[in-house]
N, CA, C and O atoms as CSV, one atom per row, in Angstrom:
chain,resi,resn,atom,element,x,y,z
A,1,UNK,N,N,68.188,122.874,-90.089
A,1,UNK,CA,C,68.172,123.519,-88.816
A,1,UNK,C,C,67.364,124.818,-88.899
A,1,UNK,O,O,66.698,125.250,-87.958
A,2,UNK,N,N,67.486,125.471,-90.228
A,2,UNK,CA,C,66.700,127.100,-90.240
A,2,UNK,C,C,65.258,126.433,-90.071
A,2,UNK,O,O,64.443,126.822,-89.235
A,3,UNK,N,N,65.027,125.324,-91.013
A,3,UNK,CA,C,63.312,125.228,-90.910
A,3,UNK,C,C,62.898,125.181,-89.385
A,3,UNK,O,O,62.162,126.027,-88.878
A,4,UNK,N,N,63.467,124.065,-88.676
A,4,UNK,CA,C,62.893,123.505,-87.411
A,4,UNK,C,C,62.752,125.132,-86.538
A,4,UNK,O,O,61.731,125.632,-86.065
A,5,UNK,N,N,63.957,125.603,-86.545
A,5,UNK,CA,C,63.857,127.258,-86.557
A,5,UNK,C,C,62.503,128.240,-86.722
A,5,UNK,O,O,61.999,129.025,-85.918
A,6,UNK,N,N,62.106,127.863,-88.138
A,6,UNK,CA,C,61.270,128.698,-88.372
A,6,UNK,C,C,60.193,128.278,-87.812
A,6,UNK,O,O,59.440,129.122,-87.327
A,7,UNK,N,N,59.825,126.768,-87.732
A,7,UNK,CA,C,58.607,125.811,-87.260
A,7,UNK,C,C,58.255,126.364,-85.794
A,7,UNK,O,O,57.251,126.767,-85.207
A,8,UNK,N,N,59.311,126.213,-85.577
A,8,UNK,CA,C,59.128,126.642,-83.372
A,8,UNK,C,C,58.819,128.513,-83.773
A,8,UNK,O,O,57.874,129.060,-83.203
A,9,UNK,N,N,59.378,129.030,-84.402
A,9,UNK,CA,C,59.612,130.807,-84.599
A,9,UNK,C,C,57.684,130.557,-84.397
A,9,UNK,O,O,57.039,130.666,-83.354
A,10,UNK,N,N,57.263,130.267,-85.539
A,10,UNK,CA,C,55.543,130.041,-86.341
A,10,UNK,C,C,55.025,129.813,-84.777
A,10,UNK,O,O,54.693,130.649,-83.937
A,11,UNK,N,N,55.059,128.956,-84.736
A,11,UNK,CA,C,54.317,127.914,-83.905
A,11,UNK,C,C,54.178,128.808,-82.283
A,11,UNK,O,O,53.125,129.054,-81.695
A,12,UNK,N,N,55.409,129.122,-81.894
A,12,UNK,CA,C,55.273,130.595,-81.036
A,12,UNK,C,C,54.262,131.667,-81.062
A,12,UNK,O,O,53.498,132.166,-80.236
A,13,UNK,N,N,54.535,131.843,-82.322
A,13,UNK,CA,C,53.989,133.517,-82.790
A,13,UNK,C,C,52.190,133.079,-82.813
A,13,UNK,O,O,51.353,133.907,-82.454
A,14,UNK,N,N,51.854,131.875,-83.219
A,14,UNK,CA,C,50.438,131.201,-83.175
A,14,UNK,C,C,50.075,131.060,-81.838
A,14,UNK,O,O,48.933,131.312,-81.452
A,15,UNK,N,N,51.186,130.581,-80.926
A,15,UNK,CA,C,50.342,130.460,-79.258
A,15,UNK,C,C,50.195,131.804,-78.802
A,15,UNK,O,O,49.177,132.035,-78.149
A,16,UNK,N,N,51.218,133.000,-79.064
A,16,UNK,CA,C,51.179,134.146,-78.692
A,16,UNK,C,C,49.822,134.583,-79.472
A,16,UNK,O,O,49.002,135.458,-79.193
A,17,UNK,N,N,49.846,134.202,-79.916
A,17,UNK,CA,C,48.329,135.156,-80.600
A,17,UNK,C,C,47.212,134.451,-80.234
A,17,UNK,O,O,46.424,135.272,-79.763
A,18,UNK,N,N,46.708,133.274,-80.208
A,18,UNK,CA,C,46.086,132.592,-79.722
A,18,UNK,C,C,45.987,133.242,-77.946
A,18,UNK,O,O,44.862,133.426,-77.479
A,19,UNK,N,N,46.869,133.455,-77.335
A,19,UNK,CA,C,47.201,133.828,-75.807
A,19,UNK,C,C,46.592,134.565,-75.599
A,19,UNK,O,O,45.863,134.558,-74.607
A,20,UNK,N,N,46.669,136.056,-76.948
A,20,UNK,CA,C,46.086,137.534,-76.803
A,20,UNK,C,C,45.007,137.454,-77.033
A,20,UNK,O,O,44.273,138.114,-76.297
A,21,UNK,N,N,44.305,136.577,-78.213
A,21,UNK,CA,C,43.023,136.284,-78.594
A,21,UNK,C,C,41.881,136.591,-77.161
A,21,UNK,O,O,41.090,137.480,-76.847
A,22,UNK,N,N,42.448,135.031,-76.461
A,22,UNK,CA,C,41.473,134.324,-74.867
A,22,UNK,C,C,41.558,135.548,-74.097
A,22,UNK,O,O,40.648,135.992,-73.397
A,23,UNK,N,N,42.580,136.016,-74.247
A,23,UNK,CA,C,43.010,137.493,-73.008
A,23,UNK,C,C,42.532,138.600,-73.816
A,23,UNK,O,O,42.948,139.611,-73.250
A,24,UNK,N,N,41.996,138.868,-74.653
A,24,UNK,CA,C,40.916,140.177,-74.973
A,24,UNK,C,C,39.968,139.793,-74.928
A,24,UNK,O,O,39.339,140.848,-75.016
A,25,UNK,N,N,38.950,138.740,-74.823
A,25,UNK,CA,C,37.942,137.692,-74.449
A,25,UNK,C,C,37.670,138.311,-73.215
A,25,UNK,O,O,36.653,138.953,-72.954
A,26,UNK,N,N,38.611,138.094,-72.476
A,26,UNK,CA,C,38.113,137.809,-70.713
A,26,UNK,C,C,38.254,139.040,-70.240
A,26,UNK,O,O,37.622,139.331,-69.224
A,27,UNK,N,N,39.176,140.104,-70.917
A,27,UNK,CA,C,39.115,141.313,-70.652
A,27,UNK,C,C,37.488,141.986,-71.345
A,27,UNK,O,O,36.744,142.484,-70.500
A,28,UNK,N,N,37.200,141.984,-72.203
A,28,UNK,CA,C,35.501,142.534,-72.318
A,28,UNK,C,C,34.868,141.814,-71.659
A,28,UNK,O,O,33.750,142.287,-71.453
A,29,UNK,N,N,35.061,140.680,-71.117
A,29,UNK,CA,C,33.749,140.041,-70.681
A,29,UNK,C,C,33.716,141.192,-69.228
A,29,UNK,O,O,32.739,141.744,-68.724
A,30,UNK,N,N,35.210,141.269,-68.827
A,30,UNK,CA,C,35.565,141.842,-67.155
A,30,UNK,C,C,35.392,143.537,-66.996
A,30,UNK,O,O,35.594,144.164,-65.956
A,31,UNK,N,N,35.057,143.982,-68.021
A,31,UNK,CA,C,34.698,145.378,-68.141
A,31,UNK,C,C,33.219,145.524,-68.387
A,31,UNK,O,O,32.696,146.613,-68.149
A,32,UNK,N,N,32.615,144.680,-68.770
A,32,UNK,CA,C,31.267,144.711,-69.360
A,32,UNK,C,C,30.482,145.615,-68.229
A,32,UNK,O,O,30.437,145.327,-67.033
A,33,UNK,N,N,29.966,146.587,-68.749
A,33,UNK,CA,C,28.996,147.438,-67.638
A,33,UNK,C,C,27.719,146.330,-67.113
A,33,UNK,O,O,27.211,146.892,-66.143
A,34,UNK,N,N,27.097,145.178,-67.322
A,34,UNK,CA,C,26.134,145.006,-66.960
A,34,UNK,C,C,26.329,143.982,-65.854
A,34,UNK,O,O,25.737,144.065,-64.778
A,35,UNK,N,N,27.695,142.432,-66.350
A,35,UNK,CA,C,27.554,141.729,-65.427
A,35,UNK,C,C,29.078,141.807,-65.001
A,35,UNK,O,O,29.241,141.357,-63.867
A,36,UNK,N,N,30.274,142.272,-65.627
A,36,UNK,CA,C,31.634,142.720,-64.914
A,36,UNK,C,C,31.683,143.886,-63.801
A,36,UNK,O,O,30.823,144.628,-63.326
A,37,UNK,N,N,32.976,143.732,-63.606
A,37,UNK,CA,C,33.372,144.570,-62.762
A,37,UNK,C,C,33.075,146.145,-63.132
A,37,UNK,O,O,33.377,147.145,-62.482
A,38,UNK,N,N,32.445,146.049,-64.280
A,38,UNK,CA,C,32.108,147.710,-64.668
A,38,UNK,C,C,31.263,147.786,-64.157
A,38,UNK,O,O,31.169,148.835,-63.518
A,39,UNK,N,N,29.861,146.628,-64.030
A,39,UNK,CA,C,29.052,147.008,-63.364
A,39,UNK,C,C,28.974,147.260,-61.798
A,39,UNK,O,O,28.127,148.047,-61.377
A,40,UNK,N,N,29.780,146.652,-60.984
A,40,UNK,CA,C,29.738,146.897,-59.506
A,40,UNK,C,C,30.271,148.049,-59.880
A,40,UNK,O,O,29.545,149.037,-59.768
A,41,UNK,N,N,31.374,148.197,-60.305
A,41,UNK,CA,C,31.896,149.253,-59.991
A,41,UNK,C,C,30.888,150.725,-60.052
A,41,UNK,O,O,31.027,151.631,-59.230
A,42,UNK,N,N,29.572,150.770,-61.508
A,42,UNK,CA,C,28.574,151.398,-61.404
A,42,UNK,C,C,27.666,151.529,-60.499
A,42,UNK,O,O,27.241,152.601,-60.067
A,43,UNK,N,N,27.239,150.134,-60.083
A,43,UNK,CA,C,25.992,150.137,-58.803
A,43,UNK,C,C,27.157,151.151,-57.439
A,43,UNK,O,O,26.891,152.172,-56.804
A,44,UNK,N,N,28.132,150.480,-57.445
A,44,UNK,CA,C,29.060,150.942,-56.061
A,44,UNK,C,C,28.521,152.475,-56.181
A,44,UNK,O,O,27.630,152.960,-55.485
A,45,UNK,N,N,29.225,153.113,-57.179
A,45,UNK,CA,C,29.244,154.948,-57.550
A,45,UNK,C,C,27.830,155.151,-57.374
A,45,UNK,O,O,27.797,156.089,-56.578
A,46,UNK,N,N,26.685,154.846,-57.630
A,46,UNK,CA,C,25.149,154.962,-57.317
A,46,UNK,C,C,24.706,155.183,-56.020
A,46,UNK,O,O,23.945,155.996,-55.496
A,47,UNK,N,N,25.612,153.926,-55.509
A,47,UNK,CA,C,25.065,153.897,-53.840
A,47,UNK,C,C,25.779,155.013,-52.984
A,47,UNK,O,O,25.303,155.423,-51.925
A,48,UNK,N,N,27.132,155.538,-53.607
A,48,UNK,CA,C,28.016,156.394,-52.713
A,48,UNK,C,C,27.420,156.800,-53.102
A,48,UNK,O,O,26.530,156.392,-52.355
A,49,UNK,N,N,26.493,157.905,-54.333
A,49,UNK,CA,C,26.171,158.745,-54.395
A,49,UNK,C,C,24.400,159.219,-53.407
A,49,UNK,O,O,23.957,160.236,-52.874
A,50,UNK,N,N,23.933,157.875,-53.613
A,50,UNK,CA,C,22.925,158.273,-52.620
A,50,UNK,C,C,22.607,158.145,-51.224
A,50,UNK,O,O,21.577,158.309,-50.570
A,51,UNK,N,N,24.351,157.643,-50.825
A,51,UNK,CA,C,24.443,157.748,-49.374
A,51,UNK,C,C,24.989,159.146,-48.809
A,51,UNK,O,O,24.806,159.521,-47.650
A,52,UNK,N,N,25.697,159.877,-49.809
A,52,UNK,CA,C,26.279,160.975,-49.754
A,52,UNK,C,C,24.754,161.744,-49.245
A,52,UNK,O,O,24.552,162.055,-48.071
A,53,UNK,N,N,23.774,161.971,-50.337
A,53,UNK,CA,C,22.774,162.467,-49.800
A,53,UNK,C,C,22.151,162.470,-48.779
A,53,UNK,O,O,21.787,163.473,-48.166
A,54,UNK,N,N,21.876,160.824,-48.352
A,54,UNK,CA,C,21.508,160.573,-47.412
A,54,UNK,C,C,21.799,160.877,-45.982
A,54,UNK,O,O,21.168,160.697,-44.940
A,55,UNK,N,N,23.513,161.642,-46.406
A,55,UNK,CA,C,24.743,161.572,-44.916
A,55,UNK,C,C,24.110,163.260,-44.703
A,55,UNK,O,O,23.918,163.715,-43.576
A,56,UNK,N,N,23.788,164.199,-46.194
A,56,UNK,CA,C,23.457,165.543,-46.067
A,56,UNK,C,C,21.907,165.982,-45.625
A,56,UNK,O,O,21.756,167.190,-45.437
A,57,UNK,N,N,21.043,165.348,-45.487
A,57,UNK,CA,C,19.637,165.324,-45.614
A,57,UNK,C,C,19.931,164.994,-43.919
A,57,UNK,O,O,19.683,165.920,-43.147
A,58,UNK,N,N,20.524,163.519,-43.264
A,58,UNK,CA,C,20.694,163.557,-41.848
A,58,UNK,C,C,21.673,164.590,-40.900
A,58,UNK,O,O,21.732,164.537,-39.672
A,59,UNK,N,N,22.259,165.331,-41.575
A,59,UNK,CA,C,23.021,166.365,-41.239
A,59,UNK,C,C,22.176,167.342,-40.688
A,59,UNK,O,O,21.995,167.715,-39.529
A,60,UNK,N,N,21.545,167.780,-42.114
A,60,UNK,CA,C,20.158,169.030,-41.970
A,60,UNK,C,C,19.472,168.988,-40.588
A,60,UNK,O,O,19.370,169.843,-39.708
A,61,UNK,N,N,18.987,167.582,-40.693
A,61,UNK,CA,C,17.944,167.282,-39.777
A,61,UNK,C,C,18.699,167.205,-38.147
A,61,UNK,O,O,18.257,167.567,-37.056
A,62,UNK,N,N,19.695,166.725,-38.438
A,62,UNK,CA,C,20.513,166.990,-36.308
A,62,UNK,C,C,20.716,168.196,-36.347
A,62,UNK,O,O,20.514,168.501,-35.171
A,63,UNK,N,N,21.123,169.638,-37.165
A,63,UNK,CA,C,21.346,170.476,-36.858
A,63,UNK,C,C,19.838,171.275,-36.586
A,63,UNK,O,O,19.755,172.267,-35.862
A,64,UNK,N,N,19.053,170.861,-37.067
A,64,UNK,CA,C,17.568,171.265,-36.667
A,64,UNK,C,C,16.869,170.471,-35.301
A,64,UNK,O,O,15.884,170.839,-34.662
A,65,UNK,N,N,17.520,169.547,-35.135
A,65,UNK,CA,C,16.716,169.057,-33.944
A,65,UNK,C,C,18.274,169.909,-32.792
A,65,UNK,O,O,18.276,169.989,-31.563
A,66,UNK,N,N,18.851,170.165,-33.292
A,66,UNK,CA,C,20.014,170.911,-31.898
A,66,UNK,C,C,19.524,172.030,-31.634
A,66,UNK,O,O,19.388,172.309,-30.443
A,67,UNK,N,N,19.053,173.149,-32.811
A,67,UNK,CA,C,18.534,174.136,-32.826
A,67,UNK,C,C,17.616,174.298,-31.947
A,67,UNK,O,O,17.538,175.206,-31.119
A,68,UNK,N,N,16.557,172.988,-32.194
A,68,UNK,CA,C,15.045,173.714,-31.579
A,68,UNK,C,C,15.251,172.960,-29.738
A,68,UNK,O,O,14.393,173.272,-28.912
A,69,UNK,N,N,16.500,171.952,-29.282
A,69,UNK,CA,C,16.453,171.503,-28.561
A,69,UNK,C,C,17.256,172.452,-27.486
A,69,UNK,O,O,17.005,172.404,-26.282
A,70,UNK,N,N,18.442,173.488,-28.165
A,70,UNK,CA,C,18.622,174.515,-27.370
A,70,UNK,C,C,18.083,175.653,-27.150
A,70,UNK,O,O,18.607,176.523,-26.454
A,71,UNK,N,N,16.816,175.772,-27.810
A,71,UNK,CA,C,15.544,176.777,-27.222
A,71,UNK,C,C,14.575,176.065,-26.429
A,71,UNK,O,O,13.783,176.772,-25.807
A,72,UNK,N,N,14.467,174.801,-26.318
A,72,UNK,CA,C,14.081,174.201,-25.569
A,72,UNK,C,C,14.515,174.020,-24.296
A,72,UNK,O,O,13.778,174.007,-23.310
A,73,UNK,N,N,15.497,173.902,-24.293
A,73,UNK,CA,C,16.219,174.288,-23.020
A,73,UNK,C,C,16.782,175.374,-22.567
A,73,UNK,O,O,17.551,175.193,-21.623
A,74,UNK,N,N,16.654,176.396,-22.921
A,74,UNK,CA,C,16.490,177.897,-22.796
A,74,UNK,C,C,15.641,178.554,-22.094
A,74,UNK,O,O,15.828,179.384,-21.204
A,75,UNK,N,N,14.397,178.008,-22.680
A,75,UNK,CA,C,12.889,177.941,-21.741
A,75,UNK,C,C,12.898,177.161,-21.111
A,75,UNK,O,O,12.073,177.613,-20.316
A,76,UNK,N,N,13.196,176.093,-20.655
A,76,UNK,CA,C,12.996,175.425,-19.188
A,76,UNK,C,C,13.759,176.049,-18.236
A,76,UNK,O,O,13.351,176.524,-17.177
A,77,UNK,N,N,15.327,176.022,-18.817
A,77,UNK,CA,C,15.988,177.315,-17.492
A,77,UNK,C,C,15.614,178.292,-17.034
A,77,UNK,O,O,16.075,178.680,-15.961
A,78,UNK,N,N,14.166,179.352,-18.057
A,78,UNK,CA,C,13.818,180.367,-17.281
A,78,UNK,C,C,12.532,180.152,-16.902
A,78,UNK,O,O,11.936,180.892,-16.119
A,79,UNK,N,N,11.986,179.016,-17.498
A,79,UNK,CA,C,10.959,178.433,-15.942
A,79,UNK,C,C,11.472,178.329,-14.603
A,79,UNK,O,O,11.064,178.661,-13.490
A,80,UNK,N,N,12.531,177.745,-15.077
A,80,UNK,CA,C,13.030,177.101,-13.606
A,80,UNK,C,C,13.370,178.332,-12.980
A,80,UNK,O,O,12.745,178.530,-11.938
A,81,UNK,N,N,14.299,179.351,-13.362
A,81,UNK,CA,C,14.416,180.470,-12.589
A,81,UNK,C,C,13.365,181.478,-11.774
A,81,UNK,O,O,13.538,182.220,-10.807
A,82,UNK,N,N,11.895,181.094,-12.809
A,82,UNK,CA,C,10.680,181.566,-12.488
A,82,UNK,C,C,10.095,180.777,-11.291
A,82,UNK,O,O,9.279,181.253,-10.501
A,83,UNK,N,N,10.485,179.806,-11.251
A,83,UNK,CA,C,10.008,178.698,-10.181
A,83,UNK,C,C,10.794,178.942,-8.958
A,83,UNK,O,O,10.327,178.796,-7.828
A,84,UNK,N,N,11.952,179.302,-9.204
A,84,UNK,CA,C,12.982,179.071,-8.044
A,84,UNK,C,C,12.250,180.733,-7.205
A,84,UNK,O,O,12.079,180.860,-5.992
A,85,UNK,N,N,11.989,181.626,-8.092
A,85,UNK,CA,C,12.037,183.094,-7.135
A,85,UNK,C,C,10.982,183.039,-6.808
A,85,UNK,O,O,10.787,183.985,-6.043
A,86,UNK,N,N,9.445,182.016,-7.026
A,86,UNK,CA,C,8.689,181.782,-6.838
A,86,UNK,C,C,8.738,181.359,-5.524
A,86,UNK,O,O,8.298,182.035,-4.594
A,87,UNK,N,N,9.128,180.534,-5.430
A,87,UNK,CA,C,9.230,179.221,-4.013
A,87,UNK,C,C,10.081,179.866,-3.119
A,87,UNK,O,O,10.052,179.333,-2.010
A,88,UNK,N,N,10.908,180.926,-3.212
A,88,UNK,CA,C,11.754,182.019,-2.514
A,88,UNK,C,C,10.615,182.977,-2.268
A,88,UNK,O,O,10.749,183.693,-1.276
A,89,UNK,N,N,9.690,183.100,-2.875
A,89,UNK,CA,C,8.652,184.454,-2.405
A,89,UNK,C,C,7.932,183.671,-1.261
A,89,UNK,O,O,7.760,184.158,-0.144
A,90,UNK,N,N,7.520,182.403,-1.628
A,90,UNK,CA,C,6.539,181.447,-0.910
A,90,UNK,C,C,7.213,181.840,0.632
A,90,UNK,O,O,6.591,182.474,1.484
A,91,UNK,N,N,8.574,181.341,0.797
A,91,UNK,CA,C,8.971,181.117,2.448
A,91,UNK,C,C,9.046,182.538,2.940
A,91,UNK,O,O,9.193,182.495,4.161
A,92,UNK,N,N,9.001,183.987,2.429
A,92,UNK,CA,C,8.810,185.067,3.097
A,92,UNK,C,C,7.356,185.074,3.559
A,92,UNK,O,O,7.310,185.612,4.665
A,93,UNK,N,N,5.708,184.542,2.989
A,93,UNK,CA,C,5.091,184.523,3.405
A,93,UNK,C,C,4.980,183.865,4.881
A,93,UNK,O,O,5.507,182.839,5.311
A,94,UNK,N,N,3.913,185.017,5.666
A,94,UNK,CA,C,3.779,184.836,7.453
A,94,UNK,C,C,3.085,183.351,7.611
A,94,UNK,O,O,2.819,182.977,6.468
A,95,UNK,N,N,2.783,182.601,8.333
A,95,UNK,CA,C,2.626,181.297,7.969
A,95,UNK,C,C,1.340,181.153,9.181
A,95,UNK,O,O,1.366,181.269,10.406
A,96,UNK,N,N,0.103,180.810,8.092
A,96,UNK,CA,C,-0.919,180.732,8.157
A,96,UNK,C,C,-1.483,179.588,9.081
A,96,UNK,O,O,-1.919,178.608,8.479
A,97,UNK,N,N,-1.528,179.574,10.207
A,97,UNK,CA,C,-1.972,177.945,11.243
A,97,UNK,C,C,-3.417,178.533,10.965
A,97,UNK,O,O,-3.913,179.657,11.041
A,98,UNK,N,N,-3.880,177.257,10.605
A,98,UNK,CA,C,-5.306,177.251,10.997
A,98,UNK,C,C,-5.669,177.178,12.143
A,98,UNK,O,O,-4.899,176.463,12.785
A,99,UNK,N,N,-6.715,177.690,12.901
A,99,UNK,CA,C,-7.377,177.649,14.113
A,99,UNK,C,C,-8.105,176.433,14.667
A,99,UNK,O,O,-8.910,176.099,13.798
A,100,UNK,N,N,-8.169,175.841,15.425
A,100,UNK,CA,C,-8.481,174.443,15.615
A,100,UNK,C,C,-10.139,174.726,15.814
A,100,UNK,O,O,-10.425,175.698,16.513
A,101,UNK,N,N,-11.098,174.037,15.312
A,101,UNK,CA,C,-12.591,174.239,15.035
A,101,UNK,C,C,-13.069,173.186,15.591
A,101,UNK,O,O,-12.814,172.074,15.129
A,102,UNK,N,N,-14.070,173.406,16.997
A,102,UNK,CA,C,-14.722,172.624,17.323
A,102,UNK,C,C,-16.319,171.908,16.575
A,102,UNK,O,O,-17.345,172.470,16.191
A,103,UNK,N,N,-15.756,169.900,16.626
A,103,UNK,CA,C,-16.690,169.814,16.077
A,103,UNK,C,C,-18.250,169.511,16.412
A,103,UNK,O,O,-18.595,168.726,17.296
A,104,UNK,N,N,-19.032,170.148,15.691
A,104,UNK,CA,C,-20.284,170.288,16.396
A,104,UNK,C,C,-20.554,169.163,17.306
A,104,UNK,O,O,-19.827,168.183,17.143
A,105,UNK,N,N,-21.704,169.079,18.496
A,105,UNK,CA,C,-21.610,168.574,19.228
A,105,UNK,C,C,-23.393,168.148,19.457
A,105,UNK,O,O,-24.390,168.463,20.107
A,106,UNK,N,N,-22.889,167.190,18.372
A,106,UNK,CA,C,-24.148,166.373,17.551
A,106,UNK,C,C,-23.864,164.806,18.337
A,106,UNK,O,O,-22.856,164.368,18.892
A,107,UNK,N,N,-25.377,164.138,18.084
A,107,UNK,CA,C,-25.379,162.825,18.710
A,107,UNK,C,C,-25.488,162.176,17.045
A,107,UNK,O,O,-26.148,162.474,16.049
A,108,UNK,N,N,-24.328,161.011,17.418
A,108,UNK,CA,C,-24.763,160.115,16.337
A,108,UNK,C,C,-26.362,159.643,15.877
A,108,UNK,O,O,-27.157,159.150,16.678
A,109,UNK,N,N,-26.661,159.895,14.437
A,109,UNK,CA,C,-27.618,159.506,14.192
A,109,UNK,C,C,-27.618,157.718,13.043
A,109,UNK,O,O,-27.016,157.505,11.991
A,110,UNK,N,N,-28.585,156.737,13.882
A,110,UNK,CA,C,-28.589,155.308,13.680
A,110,UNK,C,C,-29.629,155.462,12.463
A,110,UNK,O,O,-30.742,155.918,12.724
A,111,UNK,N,N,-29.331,155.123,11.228
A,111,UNK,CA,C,-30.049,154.668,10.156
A,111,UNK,C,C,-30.640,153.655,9.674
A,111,UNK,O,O,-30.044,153.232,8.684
A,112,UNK,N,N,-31.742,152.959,9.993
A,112,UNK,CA,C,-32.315,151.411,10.135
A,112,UNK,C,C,-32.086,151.066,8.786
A,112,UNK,O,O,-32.543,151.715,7.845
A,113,UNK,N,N,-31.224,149.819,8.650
A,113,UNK,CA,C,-31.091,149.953,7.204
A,113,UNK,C,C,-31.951,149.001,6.669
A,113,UNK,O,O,-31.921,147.912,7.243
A,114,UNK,N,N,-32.949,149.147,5.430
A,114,UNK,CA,C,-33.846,148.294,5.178
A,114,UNK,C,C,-34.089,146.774,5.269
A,114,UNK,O,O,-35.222,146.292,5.259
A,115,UNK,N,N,-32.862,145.987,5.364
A,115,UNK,CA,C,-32.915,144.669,5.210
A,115,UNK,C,C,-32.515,144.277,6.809
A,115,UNK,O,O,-32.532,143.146,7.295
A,116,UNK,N,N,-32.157,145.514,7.467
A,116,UNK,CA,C,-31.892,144.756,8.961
A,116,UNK,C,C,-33.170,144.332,9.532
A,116,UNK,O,O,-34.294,144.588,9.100
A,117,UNK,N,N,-32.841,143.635,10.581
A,117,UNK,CA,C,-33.881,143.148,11.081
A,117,UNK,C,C,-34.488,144.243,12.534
A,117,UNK,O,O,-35.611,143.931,12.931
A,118,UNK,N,N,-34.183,144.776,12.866
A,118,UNK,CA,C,-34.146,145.566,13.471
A,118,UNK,C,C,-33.320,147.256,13.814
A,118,UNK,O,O,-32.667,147.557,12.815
A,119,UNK,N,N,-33.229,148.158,14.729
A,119,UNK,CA,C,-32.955,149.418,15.264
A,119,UNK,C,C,-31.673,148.899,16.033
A,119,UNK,O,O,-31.748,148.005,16.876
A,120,UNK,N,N,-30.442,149.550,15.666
A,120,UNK,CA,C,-29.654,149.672,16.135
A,120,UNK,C,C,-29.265,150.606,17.290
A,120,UNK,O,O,-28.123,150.575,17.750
């Protein structure tokens, strides 16, 4: 009874190790920086990192286009204010009728035109 004992005890301790063997196998293969999960996990950290930039570089650039777009509109409001006291000066001016001008008191002149056949 001790042997059969010891046979199964062995024979255990061989699948258990055999078990750990395949399972430190598949664990380096699954860490491997080039084609495991080490590697996404590397490309991943690459790309956050140059989207991070990418998020700071488009940052820069809206706070520069807000900048120059609220001096832009700074100066159109004081056009417009320039325009408005403008067109307010216009309606105080006295209002100019032209004089009605007689037109000369000419006889139509008939131009024979070369290919007619005659004086109109």
């Amino acid at each position: 009874m001790n042997l059969i004992a010891d046979i199964l005890l062995v024979a255990g301790a061989l699948g258990a190790g055999f078990y750990c063997f395949i399972l430190a196998r598949r664990l380096n293969r699954f860490t491997d920086l080039e084609a495991g999960v080490g590697g996404a996990v590397a490309v991943l950290s690459a790309q956050v990192d140059d989207l991070s930039k990418a998020l700071k570089s488009a940052q820069s650039a809206a706070d520069t286009s807000a900048g120059s777009l609220g001096d832009l509109t700074n100066r159109a409001e004081d056009v417009a204010r320039r325009l408005e006291l403008m067109v307010a000066s216009m309606h105080d001016l006295p209002d100019q009728k032209a004089e009605p001008t007689e037109p000369p008191n000419e006889e139509p002149v008939f131009v024979r035109h070369p290919k007619a056949g005659g004086a109109r």
